[in-house]
NUFIVO-434666 format. One record per residue: residue number from 0; y negated, z, x of N, C-alpha, C in turn. Coordinates in Angstrom, 1 decimal, padded with zeros to 4 digits. Atoms other than C-alpha are relative to their C-alpha. Last residue first. Example, Ala and Ser with C-alpha at 12.3 -4.5 7.8 and 13.67 -1.06 7.14 Angstrom:
{1,{001.1,000.0,-000.9},{001.1,007.1,013.7},{-001.1,000.8,-000.8}}
{0,{001.2,000.0,000.9},{004.5,007.8,012.3},{-001.2,000.0,000.9}}
This chain:
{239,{-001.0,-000.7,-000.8},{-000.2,033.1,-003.9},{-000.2,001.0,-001.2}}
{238,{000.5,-001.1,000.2},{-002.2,030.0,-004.9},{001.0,000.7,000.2}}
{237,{001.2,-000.7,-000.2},{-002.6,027.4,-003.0},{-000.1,001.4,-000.4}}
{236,{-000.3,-001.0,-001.6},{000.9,026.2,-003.3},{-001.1,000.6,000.7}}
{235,{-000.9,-001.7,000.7},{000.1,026.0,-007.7},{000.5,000.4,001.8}}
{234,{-001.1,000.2,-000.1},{-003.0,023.6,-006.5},{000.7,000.6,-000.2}}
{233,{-000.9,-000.3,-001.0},{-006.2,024.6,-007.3},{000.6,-000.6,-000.4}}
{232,{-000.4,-001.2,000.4},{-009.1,022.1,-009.0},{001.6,001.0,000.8}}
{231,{-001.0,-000.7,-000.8},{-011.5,020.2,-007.7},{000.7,000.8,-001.5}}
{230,{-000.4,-001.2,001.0},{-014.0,017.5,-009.4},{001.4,000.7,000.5}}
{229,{-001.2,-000.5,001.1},{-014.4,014.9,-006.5},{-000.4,001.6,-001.3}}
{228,{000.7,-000.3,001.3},{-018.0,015.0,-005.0},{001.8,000.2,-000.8}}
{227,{-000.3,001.6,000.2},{-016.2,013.1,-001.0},{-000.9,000.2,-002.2}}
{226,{-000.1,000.4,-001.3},{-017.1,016.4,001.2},{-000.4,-001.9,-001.0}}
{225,{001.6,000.3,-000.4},{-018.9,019.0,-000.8},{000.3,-001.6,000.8}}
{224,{-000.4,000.0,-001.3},{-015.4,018.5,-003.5},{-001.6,-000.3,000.9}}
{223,{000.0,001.3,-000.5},{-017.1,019.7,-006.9},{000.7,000.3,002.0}}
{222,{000.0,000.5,-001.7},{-016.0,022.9,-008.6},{000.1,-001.2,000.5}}
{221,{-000.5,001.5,-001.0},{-016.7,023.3,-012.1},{000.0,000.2,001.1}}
{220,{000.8,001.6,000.1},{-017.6,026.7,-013.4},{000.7,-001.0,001.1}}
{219,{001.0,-000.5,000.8},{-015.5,030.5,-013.7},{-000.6,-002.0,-000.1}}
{218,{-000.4,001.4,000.8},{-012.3,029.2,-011.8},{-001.1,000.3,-001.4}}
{217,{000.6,-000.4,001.2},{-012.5,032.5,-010.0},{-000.1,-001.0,-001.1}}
{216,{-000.3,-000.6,000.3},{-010.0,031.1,-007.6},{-000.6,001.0,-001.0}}
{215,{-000.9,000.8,000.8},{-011.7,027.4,-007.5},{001.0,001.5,-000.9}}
{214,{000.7,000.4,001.5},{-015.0,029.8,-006.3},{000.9,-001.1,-001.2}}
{213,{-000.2,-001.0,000.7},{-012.8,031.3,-003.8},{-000.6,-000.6,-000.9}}
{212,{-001.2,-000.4,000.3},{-011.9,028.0,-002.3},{000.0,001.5,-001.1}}
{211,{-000.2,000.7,000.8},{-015.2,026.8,-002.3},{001.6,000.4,-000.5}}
{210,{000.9,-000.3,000.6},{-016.4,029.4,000.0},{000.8,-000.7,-001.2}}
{209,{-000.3,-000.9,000.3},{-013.6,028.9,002.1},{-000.7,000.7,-001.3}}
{208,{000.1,-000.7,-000.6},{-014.4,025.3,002.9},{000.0,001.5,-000.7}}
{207,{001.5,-000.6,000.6},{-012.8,022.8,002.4},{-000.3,001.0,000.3}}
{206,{-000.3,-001.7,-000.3},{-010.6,021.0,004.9},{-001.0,-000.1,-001.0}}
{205,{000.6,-000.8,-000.4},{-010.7,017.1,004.0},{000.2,001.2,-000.2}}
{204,{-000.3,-000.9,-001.2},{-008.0,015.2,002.9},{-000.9,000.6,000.5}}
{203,{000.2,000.6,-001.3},{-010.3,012.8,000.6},{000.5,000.5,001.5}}
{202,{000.9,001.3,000.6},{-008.7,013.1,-003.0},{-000.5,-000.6,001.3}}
{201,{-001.0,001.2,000.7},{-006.3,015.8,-002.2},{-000.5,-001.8,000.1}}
{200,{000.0,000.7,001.1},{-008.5,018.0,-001.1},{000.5,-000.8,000.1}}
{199,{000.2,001.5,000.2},{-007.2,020.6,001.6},{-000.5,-001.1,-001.4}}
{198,{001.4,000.2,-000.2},{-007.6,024.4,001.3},{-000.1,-002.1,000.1}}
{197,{-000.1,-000.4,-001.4},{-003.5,024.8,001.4},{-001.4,-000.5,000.8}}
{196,{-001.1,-000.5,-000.3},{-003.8,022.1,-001.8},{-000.1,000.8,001.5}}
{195,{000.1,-000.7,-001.6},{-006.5,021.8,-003.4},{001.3,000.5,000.1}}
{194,{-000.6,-001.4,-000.3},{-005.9,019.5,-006.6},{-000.2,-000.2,001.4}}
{193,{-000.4,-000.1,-001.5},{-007.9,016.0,-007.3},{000.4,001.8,-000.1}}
{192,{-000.6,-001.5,-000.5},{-009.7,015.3,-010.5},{000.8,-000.2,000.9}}
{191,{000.9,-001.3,000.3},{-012.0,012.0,-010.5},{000.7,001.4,000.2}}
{190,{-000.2,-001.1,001.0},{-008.8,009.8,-009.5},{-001.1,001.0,000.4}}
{189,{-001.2,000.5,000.9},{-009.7,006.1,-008.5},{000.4,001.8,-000.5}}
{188,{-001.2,-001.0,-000.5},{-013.2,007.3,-007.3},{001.2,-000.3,-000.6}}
{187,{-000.9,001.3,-000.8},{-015.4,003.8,-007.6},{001.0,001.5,-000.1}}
{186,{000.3,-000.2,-001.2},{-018.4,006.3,-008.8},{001.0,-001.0,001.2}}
{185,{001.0,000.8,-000.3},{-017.6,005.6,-012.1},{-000.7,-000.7,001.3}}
{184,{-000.9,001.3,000.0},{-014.8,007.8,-012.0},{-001.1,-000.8,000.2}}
{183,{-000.9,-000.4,-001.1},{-017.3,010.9,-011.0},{000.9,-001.3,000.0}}
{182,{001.2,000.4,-001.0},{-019.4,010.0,-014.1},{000.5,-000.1,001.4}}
{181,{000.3,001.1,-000.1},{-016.5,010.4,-016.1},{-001.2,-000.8,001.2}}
{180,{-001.1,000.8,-000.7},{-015.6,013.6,-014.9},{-000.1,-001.7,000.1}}
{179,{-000.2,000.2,-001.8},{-018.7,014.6,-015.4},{001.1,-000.4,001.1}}
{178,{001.1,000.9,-000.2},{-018.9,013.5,-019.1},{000.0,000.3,001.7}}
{177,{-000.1,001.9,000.2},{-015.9,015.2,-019.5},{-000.7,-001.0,000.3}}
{176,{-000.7,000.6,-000.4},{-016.9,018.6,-018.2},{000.4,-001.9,-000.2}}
{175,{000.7,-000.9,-001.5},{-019.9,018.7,-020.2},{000.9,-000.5,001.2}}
{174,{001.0,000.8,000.3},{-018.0,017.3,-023.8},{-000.9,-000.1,001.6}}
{173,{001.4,-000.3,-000.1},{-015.6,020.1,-023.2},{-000.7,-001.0,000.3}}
{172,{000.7,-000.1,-000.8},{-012.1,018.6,-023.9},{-001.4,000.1,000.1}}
{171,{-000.3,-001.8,-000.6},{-009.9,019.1,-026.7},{-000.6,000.3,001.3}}
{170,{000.4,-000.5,001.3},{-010.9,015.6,-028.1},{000.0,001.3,000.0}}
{169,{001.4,-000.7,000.1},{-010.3,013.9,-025.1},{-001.1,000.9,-000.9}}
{168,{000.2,-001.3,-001.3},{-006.6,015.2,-025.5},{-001.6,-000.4,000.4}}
{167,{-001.0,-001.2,000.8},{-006.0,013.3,-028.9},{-000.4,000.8,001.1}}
{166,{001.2,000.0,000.7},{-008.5,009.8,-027.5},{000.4,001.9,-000.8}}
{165,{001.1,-000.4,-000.8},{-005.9,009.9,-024.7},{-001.2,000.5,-000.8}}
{164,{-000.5,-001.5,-000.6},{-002.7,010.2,-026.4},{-001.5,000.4,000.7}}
{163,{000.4,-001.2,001.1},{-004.4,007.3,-028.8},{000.4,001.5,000.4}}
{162,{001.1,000.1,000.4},{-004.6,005.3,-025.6},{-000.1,001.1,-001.3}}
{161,{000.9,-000.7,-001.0},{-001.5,005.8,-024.8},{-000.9,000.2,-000.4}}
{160,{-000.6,-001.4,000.0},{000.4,004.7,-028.3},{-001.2,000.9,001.1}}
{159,{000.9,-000.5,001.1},{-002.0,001.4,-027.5},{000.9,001.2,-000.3}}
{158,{001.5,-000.3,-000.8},{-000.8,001.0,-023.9},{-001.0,000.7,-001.4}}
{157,{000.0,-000.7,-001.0},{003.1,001.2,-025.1},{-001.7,000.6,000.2}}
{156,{-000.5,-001.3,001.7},{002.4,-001.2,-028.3},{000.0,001.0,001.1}}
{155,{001.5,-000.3,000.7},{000.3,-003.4,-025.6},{000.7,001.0,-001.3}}
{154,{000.6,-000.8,-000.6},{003.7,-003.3,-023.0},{-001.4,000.3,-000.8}}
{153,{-000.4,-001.6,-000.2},{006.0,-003.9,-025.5},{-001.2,000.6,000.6}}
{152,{000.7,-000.9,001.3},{003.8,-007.2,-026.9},{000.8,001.5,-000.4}}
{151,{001.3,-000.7,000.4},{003.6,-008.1,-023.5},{-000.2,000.7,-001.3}}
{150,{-000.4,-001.8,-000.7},{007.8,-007.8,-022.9},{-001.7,000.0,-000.4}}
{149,{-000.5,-000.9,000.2},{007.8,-010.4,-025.5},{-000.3,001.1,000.1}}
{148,{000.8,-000.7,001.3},{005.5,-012.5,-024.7},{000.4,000.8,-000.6}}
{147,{001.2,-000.6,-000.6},{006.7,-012.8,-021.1},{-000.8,000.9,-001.6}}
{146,{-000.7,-001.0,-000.4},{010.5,-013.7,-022.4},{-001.6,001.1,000.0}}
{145,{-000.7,-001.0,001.3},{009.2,-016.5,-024.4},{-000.2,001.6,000.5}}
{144,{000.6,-000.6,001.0},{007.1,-017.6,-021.7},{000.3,000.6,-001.1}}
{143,{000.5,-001.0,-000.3},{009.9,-017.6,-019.4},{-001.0,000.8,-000.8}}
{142,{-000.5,-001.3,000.2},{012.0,-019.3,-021.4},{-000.6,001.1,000.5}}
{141,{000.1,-000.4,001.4},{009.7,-022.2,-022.0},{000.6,001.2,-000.1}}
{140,{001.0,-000.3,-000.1},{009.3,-022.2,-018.2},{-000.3,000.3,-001.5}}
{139,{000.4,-001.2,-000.5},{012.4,-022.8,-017.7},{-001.2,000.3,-000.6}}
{138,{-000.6,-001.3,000.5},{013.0,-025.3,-020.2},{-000.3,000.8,000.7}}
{137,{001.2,-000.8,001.2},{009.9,-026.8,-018.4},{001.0,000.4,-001.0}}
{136,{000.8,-000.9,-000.4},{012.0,-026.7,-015.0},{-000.4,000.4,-001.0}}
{135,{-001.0,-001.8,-000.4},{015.3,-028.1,-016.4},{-001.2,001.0,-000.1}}
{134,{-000.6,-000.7,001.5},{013.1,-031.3,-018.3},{000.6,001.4,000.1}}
{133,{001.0,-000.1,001.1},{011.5,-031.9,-015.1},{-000.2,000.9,-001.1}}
{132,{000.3,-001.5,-000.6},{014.9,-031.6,-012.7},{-001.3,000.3,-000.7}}
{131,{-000.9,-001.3,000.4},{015.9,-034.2,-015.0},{-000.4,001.1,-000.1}}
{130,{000.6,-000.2,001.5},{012.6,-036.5,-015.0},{001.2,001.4,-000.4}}
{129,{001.1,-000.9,000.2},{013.0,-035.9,-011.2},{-000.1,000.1,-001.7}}
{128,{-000.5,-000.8,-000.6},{016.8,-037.7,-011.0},{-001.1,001.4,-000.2}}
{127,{-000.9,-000.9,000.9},{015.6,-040.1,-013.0},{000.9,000.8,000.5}}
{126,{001.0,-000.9,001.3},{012.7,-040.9,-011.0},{000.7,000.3,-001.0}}
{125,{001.2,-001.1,-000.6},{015.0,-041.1,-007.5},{-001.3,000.7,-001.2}}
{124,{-000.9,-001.3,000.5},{017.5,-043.2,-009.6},{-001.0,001.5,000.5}}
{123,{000.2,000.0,001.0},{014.4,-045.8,-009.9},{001.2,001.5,-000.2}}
{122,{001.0,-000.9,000.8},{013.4,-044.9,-006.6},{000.2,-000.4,-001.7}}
{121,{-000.5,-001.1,-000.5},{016.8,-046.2,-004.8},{-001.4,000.8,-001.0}}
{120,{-001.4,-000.9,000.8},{016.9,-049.0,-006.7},{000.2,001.2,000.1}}
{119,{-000.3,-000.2,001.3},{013.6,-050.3,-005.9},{001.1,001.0,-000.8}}
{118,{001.2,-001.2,-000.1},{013.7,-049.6,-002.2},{000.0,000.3,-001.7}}
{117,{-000.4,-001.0,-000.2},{016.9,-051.9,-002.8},{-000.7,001.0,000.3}}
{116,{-000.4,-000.1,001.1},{014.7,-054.9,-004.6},{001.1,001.7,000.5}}
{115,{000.7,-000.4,000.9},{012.5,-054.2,-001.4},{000.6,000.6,-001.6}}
{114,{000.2,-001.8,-000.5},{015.2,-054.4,001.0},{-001.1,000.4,-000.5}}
{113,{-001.1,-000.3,000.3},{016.6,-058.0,-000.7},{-000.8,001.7,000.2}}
{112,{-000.4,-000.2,001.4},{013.0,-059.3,-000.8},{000.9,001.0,-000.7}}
{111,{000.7,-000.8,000.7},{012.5,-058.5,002.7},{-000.1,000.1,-001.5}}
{110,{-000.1,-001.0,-000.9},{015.4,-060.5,004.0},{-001.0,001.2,-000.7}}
{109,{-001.0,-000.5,000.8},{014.6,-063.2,001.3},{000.3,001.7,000.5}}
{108,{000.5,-000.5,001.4},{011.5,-063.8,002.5},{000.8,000.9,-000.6}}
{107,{000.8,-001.6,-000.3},{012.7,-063.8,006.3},{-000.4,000.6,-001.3}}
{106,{-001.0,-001.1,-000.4},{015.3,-066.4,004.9},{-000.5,001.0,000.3}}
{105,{-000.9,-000.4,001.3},{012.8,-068.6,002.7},{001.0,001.2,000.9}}
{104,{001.2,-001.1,001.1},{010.2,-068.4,005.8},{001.3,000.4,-001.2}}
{103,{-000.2,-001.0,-000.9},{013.1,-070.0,008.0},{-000.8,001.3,-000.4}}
{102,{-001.2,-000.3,000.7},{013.9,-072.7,005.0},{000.2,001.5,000.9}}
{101,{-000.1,-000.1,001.5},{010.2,-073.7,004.7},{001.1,001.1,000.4}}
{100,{001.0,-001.0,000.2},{009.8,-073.9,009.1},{-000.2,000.8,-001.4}}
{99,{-000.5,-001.5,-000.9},{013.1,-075.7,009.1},{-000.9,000.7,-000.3}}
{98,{-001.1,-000.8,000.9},{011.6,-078.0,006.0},{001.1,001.0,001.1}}
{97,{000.0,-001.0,000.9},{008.6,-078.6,007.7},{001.1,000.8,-000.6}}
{96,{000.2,-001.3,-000.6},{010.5,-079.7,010.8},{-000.9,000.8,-001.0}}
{95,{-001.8,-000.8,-000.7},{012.4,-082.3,009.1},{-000.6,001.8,000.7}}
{94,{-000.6,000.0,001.0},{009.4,-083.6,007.6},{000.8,001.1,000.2}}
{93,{001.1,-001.2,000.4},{007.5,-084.1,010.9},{000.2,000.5,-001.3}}
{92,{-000.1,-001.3,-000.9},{010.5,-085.7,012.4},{-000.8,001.2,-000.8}}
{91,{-001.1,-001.0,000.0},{010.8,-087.9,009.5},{000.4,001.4,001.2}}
{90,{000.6,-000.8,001.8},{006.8,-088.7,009.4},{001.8,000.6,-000.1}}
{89,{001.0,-001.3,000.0},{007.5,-089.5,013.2},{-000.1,000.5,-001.2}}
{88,{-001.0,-001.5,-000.3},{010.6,-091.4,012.8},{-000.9,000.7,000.3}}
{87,{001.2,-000.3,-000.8},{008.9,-093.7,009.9},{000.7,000.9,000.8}}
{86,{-000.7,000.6,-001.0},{011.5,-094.9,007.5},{-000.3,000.1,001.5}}
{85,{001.1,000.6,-001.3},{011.1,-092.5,005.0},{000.5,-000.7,000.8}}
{84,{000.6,001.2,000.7},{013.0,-092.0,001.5},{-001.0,-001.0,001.4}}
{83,{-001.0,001.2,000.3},{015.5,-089.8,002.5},{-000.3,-001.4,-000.2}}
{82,{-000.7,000.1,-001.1},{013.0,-087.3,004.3},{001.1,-001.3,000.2}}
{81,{000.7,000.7,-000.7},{010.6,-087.9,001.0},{001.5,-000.5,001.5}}
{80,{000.4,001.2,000.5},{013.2,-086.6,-001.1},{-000.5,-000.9,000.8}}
{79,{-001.1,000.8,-000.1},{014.2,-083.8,001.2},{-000.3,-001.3,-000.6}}
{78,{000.0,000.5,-001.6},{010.2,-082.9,001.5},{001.5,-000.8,000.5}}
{77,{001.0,001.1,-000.2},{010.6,-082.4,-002.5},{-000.1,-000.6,001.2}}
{76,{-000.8,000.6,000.8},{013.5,-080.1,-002.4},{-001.2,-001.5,-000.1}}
{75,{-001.8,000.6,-001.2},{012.2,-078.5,000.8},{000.1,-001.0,-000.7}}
{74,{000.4,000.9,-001.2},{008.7,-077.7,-001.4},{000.9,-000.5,000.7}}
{73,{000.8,000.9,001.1},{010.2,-076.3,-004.8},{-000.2,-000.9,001.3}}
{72,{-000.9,001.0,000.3},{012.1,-074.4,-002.2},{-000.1,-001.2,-000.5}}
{71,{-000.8,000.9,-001.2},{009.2,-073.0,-000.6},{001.2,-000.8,-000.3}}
{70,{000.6,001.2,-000.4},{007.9,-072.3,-004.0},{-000.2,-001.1,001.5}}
{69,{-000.5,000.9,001.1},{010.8,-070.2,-005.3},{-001.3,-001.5,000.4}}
{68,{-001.4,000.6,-000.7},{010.7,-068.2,-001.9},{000.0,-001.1,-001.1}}
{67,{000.2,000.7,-001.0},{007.0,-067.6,-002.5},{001.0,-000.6,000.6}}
{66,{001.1,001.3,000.2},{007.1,-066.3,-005.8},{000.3,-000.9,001.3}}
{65,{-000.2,000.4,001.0},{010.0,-063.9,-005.2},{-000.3,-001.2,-000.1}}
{64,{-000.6,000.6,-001.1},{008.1,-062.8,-002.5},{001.1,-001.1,-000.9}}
{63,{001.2,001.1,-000.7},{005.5,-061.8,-005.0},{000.7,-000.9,001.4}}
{62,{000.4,001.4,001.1},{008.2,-060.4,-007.5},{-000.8,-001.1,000.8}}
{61,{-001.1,000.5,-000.1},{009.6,-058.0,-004.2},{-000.5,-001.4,-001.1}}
{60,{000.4,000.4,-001.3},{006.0,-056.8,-003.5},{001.5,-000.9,000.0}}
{59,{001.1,001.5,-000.7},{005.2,-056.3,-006.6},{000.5,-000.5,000.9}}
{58,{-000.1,001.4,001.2},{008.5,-054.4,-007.7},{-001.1,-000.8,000.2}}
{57,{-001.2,000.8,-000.4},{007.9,-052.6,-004.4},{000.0,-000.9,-000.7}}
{56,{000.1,000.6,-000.8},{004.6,-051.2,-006.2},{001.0,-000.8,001.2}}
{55,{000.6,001.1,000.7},{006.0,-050.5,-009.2},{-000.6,-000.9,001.4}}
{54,{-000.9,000.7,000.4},{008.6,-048.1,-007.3},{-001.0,-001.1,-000.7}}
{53,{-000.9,000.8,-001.4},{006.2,-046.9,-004.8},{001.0,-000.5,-000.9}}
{52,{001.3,001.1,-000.7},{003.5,-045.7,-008.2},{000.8,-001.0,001.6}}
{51,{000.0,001.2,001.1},{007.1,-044.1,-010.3},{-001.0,-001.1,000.9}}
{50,{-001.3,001.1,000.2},{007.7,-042.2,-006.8},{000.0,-001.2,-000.8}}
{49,{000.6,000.7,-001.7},{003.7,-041.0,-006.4},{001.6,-001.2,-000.5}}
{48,{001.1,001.1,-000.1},{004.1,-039.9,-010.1},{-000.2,-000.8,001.1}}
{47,{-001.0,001.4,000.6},{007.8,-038.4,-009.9},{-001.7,-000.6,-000.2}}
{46,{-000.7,001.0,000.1},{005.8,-036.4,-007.5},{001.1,-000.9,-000.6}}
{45,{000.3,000.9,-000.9},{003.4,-035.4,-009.5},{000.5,-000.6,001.5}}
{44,{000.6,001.2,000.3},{005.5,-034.5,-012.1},{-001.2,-000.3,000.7}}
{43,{-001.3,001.3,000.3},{007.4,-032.3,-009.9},{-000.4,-001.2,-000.3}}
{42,{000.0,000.9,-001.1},{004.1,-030.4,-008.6},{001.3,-000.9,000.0}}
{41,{000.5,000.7,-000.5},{003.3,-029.5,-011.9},{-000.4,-001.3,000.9}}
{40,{-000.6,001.3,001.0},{006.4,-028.4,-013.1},{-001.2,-001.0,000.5}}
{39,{-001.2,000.5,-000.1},{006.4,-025.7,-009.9},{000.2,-001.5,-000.9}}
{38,{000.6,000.9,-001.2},{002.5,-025.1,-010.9},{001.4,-000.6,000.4}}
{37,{000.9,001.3,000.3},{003.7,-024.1,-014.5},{-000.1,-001.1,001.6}}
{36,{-001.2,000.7,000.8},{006.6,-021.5,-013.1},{-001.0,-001.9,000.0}}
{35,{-000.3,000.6,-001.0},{003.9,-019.9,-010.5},{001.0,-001.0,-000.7}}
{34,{000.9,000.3,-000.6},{001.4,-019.3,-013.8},{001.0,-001.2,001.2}}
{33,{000.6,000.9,000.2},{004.0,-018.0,-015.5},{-000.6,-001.2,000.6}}
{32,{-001.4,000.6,000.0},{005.5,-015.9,-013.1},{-000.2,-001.0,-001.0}}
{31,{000.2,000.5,-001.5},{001.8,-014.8,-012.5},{001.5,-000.5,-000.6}}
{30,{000.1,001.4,000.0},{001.8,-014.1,-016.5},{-000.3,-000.7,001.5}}
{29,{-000.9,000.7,000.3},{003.8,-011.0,-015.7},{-000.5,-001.4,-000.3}}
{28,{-001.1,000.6,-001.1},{001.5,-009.7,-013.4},{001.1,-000.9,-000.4}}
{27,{000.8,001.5,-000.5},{-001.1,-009.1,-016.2},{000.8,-000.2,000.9}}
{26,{-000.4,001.5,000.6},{001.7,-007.0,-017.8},{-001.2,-001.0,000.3}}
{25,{-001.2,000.6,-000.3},{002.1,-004.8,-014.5},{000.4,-001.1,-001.4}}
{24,{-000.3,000.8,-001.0},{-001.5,-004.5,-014.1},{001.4,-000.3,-000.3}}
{23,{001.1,000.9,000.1},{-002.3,-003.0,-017.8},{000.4,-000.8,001.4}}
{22,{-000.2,000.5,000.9},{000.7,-000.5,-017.6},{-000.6,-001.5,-000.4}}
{21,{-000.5,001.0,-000.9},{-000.7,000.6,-014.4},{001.1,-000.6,-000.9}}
{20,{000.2,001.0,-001.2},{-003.9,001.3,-015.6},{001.1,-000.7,000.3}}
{19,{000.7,001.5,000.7},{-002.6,002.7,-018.5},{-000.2,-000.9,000.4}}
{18,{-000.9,001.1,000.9},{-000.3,005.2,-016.8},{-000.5,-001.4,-000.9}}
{17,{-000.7,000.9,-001.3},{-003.3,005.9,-014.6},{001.2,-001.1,-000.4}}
{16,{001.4,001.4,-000.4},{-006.0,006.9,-017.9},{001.5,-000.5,001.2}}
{15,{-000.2,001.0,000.7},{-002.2,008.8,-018.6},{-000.8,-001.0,-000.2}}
{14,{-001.6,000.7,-000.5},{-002.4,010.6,-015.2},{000.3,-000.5,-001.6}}
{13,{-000.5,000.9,-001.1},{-006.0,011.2,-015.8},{001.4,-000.8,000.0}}
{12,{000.5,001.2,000.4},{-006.0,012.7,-019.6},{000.4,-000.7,001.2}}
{11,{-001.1,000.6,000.7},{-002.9,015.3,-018.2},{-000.9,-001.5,-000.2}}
{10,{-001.7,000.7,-001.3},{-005.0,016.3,-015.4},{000.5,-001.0,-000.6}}
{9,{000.2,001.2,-000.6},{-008.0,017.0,-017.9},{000.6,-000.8,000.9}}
{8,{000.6,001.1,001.8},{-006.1,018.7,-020.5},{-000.4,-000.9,001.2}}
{7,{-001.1,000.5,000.0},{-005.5,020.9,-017.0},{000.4,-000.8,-001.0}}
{6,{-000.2,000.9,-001.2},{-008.7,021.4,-016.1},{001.1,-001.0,-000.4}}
{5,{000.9,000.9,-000.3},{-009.8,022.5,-019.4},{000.1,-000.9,000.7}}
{4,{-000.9,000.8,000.7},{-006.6,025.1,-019.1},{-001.2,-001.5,-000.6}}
{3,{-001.0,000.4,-000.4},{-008.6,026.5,-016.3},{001.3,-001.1,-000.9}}
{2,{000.1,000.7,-000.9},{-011.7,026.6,-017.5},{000.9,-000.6,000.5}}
{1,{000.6,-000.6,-001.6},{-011.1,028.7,-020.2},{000.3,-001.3,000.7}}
{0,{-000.9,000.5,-001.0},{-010.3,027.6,-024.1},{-000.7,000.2,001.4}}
């Protein structure tokens, strides 16, 4: 087998090492939709957590007023007793004015009571309104994973078929070559072979130089790019 058809085994390996690559990124991409699904449920149930933590805390604040209205009454209801019972006009003045000061606390109490027990109301529909949208998300999310596992176990039957296209064509390739192409990817180069096109490399645009151009047209031994090392080979508008 000549050089040139060498090259071109080695084309074909590339552009299906590429198809793999980009087989390989587009099903790790699909667990990002995962990923963004989960964080979405995430941030529900934590706030139906803040909401559940302002609805218990209201309910304190409304029980503990609660408390205090039931024992300012306790207190009036006793201070009326006395009030009925005194004969004293100072201890009845001073009576009389606890029980305004009692019954003015009981109305501001209440006042806050009432607009606590309705902060309440509104966060208990407020966390069953989240537990809904909860339940919707993580069916979502159950469908998505379905969906994901799916399409991954297309895309790994897909990548494994490849893979054995590749181990089938590096097998028809010169051991020499190969290994320098390899060496050449290693190098960070995303594609080791590169076509000259109209003296240009492909790989780093650079002009090459004439020299190198005839020596792709004898196509006798490898040709490296002097500019970026690529592995060269023509292009079909190069040649005439």
């Amino acid at each position: 087998m000549d050089l040139n058809e060498q090259l071109n085994r080695l084309m074909v390996l590339q552009s299906t090492e590429d198809e793999v690559k980009q087989l390989e990124k587009d099903k790790n991409n699909l667990q990002i939709d995962i990923v963004n699904q989960q964080k979405t449920v995430a941030e529900l149930e934590n706030n139906l957590e803040e909401i559940h933590q302002k609805r218990i805390n209201n309910q304190k604040i409304a029980d503990s007023l609660e408390v205090k209205i039931q024992s300012a009454k306790d207190e009036n209801e006793k201070l009326r007793t006395q009030l009925n019972t005194t004969k004293n006009q100072s201890d009845y003045d001073k009576i009389r004015k606890n029980i305004m000061s009692n019954q003015a606390d009981i109305e501001r109490w209440e006042d806050e009571e009432l607009t606590a027990f309705e902060t309440v109301d509104k966060l208990v529909e407020a966390e069953a309104e989240m537990k809904s949208e909860i339940a919707s998300e993580k069916n979502k999310l159950h469908e998505i994973s379905s969906e994901v596992k799916q399409d991954i176990e297309k895309y790994d039957s897909q990548i494994a078929e490849l893979n054995k296209k590749k181990e089938s064509i590096r097998a028809q390739i010169d051991s020499r070559l190969l290994s320098k192409y390899e060496q050449i990817a290693k190098s960070n180069k995303k594609r080791p072979l590169v076509k000259v096109e109209k003296r240009i490399c492909r790989g780093c645009f650079t002009r090459v130089p004439k020299q190198i151009e005839n020596e792709l047209m004898r196509c006798n031994e490898p040709v490296f790019c002097h500019s970026c090392g690529r592995l060269l080979m023509m292009g079909e508008s190069s040649i005439k």
